[in-house]
C-alpha positions as CSV (number, residue, x, y, z in Angstrom):
1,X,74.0,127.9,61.8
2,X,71.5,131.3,61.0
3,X,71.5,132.0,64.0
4,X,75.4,132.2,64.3
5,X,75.9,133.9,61.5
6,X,73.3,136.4,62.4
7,X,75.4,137.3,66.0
8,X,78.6,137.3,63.7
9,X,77.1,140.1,61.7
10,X,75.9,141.8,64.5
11,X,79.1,141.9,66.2
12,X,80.6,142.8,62.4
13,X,78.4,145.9,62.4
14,X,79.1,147.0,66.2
15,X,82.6,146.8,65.5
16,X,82.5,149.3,62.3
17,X,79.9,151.3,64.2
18,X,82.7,152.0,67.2
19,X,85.6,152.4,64.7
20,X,83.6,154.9,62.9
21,X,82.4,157.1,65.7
22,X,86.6,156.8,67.3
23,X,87.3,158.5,63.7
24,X,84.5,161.2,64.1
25,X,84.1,161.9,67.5
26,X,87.7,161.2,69.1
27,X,89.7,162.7,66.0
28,X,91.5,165.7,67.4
29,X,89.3,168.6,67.1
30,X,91.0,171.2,65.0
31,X,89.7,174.6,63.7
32,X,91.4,177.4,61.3
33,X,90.8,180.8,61.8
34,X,92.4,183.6,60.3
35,X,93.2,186.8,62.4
36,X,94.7,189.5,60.2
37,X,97.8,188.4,58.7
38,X,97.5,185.1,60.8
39,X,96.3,181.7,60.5
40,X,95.5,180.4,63.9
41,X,95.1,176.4,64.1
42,X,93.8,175.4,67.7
43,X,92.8,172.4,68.8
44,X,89.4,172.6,70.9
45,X,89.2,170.6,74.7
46,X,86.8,167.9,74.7
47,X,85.3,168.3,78.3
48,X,88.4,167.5,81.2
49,X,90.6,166.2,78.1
50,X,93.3,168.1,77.5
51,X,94.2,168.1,73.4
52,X,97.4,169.4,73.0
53,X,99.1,168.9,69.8
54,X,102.1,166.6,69.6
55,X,103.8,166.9,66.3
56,X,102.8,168.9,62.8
57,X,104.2,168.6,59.4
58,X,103.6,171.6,56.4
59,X,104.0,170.2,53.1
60,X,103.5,172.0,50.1
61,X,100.4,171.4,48.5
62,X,101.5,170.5,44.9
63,X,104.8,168.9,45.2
64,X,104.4,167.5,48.7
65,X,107.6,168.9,49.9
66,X,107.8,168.9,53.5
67,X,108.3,172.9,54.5
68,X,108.2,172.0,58.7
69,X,107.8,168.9,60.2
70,X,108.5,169.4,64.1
71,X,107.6,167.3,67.2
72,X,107.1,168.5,71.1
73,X,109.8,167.9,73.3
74,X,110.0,168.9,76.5
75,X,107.8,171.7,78.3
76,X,104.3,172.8,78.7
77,X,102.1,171.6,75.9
78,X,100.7,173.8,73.3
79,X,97.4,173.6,72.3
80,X,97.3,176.2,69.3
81,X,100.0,177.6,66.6
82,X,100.1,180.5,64.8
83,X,101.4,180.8,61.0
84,X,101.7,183.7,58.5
85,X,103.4,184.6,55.1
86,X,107.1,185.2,55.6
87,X,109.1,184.0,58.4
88,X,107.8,181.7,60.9
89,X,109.6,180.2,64.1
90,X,109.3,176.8,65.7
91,X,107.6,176.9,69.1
92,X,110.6,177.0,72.3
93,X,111.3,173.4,73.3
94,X,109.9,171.6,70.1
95,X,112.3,169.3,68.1
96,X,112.7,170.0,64.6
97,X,112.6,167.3,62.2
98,X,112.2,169.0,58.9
99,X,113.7,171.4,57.7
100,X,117.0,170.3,59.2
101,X,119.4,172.4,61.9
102,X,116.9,175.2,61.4
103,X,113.7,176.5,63.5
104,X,112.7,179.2,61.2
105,X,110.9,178.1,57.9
106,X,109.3,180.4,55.4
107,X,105.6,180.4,54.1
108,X,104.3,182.3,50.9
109,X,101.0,184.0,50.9
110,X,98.0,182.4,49.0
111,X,99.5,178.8,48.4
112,X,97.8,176.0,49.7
113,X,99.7,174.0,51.8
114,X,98.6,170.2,53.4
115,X,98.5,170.5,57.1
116,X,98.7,167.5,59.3
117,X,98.3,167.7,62.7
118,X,98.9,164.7,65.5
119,X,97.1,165.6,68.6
120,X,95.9,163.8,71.9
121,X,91.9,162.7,71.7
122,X,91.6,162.1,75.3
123,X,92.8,158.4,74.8
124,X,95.1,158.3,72.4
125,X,97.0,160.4,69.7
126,X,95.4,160.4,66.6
127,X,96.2,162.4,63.0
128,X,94.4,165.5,61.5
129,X,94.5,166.7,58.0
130,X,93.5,169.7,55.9
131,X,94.1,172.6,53.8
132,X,96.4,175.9,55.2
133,X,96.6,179.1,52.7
134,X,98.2,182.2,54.9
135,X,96.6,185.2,53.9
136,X,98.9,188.7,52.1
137,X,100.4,190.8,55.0
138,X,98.4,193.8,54.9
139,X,100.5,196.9,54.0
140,X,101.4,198.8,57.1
């Protein structure tokens, strides 16, 4: 009877030891960097595996608004997107979920907006999240 519970527990543990390191290790790996006016979000290669993202949703970070919420259709994938204050445009060949008959959506410098980010881990697609605050366009 130990002894079965013991290989129960043991298999209990492997189990939330593999679903922990799928959540660390295979999460898409997405870095923010800002370039000038411009918030770059990429999404780094692990190895051979190509991590492309798949879909991305904006919300505004108080109300929880949606601002964009758009999906890849057809075409090459892209594997980093480019945001600034003002007006941005959805990439060519990406569907448009949110906001409605529209591919332009506007972003205001220094709010914080939620970023989510679906993307391809190498064996499945799998959800990011964080913080995305556009810097002021610089005067020209």
């Amino acid at each position: 009877m130990a002894k079965n519970f013991l290989i129960f527990l043991a298999g209990l543990v492997l189990f939330a030891a593999i679903l922990g390191a799928r959540r660390v290790w295979l999460a898409p790996g997405v870095t923010l960097s800002t370039q000038g006016d411009h918030v770059i979000v990429s999404n780094m290669a692990l190895g051979e595996y190509y991590l492309g993202f798949n879909e991305v949703m904006i919300q505004d970070g108080k109300s929880g608004q949606t601002i964009w919420h758009a999906r890849q259709g057809t075409g090459e994938d892209i594997d980093s997107l480019s945001f600034r204050a003002g007006i941005n445009v959805t990439p060519p060949r990406w569907v448009v979920i949110n906001p409605k008959n529209s591919d332009t959506f506007v972003l205001s410098p220094g709010i914080e907006y939620g970023l989510m980010v679906w993307g391809n881990n190498g064996l499945s697609v799998t959800k990011w999240s964080g913080s995305l605050v556009v810097p002021n366009t610089p005067l020209r």
